[in-house]
N, CA and C atoms as an extended XYZ file, in Angstrom:
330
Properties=species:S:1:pos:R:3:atomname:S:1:resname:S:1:resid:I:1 pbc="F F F"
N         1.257       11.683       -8.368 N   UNK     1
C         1.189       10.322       -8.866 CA  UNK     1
C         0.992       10.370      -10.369 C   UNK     1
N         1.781        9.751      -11.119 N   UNK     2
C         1.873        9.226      -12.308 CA  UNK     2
C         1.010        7.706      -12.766 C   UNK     2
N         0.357        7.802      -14.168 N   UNK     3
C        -0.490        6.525      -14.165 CA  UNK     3
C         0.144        6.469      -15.729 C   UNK     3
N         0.646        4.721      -15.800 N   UNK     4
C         0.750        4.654      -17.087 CA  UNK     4
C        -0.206        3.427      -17.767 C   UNK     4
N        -1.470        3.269      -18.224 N   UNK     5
C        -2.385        2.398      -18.469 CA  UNK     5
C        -1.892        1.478      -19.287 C   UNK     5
N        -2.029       -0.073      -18.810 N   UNK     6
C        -2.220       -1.491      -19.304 CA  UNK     6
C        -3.957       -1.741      -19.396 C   UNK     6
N        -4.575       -1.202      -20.261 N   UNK     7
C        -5.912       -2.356      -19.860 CA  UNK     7
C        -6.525       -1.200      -18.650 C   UNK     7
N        -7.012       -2.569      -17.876 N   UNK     8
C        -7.957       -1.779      -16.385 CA  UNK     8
C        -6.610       -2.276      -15.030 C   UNK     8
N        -5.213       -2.608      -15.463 N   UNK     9
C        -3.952       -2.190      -14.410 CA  UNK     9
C        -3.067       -1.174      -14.978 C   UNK     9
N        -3.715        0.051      -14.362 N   UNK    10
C        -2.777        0.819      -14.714 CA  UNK    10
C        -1.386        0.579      -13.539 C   UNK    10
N        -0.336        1.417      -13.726 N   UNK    11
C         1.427        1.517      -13.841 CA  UNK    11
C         1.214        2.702      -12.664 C   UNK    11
N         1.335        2.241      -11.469 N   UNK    12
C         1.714        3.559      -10.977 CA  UNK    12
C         2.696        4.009       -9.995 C   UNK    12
N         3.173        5.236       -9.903 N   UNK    13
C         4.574        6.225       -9.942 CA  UNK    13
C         4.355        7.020       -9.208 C   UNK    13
N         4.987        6.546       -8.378 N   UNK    14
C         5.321        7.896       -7.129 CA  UNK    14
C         6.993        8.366       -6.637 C   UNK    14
N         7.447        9.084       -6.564 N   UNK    15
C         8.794        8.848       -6.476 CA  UNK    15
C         9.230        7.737       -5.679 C   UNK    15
N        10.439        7.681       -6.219 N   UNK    16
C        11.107        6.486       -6.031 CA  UNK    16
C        10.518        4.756       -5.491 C   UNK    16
N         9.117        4.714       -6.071 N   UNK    17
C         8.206        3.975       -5.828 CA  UNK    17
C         7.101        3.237       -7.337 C   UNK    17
N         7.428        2.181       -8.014 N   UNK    18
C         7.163        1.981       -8.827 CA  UNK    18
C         5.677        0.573       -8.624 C   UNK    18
N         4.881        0.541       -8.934 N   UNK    19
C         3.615       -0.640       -8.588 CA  UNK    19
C         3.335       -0.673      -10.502 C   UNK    19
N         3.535       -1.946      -10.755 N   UNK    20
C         3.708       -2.189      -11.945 CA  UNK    20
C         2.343       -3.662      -12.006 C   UNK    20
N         0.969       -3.048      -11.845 N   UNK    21
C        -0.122       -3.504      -11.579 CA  UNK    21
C        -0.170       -5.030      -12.849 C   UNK    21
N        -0.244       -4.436      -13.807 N   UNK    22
C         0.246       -5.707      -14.872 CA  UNK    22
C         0.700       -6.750      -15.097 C   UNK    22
N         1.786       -6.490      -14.585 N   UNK    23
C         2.486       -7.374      -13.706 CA  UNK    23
C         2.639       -7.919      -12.025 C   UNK    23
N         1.667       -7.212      -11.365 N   UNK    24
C         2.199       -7.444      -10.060 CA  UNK    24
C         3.572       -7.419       -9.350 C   UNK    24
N         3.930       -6.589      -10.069 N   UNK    25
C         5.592       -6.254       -9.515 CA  UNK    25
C         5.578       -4.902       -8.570 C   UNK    25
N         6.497       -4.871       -8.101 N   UNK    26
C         6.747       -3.452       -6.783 CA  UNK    26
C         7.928       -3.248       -6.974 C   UNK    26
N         8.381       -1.778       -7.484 N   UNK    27
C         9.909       -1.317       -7.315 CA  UNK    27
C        10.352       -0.267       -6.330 C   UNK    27
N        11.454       -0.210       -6.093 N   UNK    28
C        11.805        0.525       -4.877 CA  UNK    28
C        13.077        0.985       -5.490 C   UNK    28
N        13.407        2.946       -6.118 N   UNK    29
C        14.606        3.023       -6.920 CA  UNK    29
C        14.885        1.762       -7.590 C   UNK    29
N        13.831        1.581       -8.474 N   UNK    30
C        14.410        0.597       -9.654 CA  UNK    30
C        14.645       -1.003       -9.240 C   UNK    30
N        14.707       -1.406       -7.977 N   UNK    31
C        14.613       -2.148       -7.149 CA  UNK    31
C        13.644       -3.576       -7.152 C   UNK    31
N        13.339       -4.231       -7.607 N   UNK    32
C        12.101       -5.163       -6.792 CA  UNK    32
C        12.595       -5.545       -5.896 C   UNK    32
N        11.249       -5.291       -5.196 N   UNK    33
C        10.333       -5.792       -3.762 CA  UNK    33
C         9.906       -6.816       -3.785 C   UNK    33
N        10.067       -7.831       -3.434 N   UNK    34
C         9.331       -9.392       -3.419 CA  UNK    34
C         8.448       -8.640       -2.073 C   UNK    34
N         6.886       -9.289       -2.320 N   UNK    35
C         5.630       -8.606       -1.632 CA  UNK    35
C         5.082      -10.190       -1.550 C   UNK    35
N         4.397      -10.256        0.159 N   UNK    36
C         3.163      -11.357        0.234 CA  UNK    36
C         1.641      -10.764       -0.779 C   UNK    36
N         0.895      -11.851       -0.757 N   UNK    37
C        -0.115      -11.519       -1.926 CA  UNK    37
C        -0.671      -10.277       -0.836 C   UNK    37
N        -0.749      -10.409        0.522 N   UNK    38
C        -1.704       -9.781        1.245 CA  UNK    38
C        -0.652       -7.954        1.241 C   UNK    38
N         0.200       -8.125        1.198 N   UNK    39
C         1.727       -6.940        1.427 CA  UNK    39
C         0.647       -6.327        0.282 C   UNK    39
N         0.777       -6.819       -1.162 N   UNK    40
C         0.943       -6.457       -2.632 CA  UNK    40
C        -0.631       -5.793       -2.473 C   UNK    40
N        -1.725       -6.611       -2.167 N   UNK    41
C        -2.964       -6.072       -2.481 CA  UNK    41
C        -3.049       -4.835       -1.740 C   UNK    41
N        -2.227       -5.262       -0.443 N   UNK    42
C        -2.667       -3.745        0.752 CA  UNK    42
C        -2.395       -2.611       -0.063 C   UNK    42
N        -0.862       -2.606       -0.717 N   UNK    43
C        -0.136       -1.758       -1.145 CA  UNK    43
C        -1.063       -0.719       -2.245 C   UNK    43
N        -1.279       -1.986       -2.990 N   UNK    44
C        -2.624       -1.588       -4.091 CA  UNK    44
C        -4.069       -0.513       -4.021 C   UNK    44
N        -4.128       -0.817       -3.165 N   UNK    45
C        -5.325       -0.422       -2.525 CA  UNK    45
C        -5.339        1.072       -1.964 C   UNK    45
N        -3.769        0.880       -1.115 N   UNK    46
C        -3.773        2.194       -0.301 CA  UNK    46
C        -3.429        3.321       -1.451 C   UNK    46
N        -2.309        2.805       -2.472 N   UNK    47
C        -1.954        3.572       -3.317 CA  UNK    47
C        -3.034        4.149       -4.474 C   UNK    47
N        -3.692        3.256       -5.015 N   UNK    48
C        -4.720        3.743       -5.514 CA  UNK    48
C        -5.838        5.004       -5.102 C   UNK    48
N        -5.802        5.072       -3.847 N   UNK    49
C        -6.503        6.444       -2.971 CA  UNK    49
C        -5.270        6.983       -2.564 C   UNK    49
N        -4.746        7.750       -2.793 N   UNK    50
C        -3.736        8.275       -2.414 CA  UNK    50
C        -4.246        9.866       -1.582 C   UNK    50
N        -3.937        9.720       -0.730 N   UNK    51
C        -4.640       11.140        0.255 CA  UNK    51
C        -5.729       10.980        0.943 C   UNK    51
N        -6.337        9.721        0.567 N   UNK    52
C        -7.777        9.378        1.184 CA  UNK    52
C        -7.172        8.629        2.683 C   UNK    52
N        -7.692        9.187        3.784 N   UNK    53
C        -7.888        8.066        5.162 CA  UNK    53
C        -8.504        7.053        4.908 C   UNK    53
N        -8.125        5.861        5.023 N   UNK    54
C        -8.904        4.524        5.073 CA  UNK    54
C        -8.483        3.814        6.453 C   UNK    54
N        -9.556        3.449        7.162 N   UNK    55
C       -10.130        2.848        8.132 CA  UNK    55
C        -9.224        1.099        8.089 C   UNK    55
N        -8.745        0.640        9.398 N   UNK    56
C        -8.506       -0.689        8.920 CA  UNK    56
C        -9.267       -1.891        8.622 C   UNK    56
N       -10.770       -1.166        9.006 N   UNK    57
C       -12.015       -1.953        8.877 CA  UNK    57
C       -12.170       -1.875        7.091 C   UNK    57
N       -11.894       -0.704        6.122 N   UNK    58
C       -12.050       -0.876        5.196 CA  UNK    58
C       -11.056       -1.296        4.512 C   UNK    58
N        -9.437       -1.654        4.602 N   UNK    59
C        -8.896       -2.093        4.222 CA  UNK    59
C        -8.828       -3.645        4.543 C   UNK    59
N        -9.250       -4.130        5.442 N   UNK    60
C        -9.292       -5.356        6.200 CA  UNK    60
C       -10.445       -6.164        4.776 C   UNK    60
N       -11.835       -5.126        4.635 N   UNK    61
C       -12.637       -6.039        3.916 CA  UNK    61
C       -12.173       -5.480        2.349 C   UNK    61
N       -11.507       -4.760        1.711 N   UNK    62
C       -11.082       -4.510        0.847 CA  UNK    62
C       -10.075       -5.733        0.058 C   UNK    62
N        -8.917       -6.096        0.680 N   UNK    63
C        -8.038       -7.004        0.565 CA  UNK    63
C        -8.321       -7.948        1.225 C   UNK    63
N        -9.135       -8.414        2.111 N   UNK    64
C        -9.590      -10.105        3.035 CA  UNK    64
C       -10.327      -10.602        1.654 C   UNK    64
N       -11.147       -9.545        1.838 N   UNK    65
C       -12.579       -9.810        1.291 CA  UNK    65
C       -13.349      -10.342        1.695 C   UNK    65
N       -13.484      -10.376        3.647 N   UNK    66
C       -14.173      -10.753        4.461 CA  UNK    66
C       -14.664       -9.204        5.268 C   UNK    66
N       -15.532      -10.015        6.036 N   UNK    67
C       -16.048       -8.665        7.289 CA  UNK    67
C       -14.716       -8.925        7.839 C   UNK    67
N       -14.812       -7.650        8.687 N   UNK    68
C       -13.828       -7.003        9.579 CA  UNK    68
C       -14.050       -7.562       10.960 C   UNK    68
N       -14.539       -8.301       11.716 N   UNK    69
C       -14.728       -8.689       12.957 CA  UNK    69
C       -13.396       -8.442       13.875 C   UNK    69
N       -12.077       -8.947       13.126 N   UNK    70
C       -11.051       -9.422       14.110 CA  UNK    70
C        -9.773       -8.978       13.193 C   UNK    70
N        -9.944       -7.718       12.363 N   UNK    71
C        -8.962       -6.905       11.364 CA  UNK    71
C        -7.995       -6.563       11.907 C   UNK    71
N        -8.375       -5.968       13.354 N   UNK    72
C        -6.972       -5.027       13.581 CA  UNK    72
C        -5.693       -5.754       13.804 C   UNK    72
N        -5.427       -6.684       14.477 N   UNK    73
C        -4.154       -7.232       14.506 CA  UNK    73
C        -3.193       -7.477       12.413 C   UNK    73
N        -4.248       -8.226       11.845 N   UNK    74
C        -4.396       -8.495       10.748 CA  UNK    74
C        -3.578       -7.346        9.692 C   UNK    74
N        -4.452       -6.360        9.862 N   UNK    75
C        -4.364       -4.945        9.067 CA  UNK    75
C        -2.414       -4.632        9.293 C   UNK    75
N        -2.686       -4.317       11.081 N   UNK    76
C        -1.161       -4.387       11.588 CA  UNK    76
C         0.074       -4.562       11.022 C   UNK    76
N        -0.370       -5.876       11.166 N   UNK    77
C         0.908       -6.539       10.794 CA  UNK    77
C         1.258       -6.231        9.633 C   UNK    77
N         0.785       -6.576        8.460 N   UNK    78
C         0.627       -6.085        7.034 CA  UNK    78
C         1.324       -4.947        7.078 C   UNK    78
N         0.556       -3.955        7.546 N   UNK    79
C         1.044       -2.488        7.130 CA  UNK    79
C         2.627       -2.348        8.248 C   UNK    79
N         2.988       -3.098        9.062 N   UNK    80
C         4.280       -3.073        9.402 CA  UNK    80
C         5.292       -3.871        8.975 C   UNK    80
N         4.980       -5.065        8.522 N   UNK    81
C         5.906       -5.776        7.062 CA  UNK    81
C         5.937       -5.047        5.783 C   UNK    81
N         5.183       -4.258        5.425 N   UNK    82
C         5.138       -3.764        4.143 CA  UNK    82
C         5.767       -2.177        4.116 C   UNK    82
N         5.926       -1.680        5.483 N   UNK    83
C         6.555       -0.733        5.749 CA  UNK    83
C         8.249       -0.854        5.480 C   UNK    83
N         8.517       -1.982        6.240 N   UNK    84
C         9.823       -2.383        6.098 CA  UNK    84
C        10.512       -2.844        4.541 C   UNK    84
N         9.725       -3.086        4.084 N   UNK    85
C        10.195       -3.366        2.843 CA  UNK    85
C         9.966       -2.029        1.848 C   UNK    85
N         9.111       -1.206        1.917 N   UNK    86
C         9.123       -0.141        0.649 CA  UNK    86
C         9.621        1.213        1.113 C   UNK    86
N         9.701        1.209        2.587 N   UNK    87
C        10.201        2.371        3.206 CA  UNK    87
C        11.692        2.657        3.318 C   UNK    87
N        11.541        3.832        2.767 N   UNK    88
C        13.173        4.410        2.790 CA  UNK    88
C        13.860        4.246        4.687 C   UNK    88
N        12.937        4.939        4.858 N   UNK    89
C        12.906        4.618        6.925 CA  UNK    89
C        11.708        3.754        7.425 C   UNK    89
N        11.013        2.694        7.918 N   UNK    90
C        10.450        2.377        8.308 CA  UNK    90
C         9.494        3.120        9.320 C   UNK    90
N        10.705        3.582       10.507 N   UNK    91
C        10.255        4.252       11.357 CA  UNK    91
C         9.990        6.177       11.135 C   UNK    91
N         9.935        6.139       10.048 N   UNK    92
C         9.828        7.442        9.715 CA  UNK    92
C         9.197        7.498        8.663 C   UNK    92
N         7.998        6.974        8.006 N   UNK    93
C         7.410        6.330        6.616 CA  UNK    93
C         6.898        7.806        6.305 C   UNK    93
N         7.293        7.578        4.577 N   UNK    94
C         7.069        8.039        3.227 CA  UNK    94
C         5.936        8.125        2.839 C   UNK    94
N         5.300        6.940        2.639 N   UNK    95
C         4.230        6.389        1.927 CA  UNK    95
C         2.955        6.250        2.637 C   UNK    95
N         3.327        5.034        3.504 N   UNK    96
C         1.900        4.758        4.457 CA  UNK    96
C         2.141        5.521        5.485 C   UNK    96
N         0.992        6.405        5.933 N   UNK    97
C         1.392        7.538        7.001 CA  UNK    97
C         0.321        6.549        8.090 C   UNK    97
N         0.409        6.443        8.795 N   UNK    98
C        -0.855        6.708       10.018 CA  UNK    98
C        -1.523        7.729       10.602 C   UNK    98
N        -2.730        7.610       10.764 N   UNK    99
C        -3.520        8.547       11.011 CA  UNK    99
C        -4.407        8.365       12.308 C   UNK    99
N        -3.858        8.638       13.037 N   UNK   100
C        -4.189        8.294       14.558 CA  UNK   100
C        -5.425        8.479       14.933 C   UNK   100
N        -6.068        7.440       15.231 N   UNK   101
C        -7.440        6.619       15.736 CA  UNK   101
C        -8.333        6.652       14.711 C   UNK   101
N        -7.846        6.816       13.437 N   UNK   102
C        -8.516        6.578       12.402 CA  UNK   102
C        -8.402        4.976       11.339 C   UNK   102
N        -7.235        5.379       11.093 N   UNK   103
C        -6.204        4.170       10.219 CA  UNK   103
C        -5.130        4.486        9.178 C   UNK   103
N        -5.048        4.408        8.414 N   UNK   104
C        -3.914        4.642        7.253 CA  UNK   104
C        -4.064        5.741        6.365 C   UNK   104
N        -3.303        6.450        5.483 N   UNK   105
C        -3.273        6.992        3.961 CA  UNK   105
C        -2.062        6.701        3.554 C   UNK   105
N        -2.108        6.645        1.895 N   UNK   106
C        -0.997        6.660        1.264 CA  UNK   106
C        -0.648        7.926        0.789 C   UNK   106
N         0.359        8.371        1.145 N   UNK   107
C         1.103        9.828        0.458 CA  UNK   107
C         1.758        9.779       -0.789 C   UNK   107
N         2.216       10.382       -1.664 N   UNK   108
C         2.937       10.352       -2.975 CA  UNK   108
C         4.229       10.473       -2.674 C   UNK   108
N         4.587       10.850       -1.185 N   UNK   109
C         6.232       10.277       -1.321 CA  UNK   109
C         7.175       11.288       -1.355 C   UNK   109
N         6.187       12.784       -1.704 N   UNK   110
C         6.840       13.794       -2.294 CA  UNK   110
C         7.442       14.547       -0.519 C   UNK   110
């Protein structure tokens, strides 16, 4: 991962995967991604820990910014709309890996 600093949003670069924090923009090969606010923050979040497992309980109160009571459907969905849109394969993801009975990581793509 590549970081190019605006301020406290940095620019960040993963192949063929551009999060242009500054702006709130998402590229895909040069591409924009039109993202829901909830798509964009997830994205944010996961990418920013990149290699770290995160729980959907901690992504749920990360981007809600509520407790987690009733996350998992929530988390779901998100991370399977947002798959479809930044994934080269959906069903074969790049980026957001799953991590079975845990929850998510973001990979660099490489």
């Amino acid at each position: 991962m590549e970081t190019m600093s605006f301020g406290v949003f940095p620019t960040l670069f993963f192949p063929g995967l551009e999060i242009r924090q500054h702006q709130r923009r998402v590229f895909r090969d040069g591409e924009e991604i039109n993202l829901t606010r909830l798509e964009y923050s997830t994205l944010v979040f996961l990418a920013s820990n990149p290699g770290n497992v995160l729980t959907q309980e901690q992504i749920f109160e990360a981007v809600w910014n509520m407790d987690s009571d009733s996350c998992h459907s929530s988390v779901v969905n998100v991370i399977y709309n947002l798959r479809k849109k930044i994934e080269p394969d959906s069903k074969n993801p790049t980026y957001i890996k799953t991590v079975l009975g845990i929850g998510y990581k973001f990979a660099s793509g490489e």
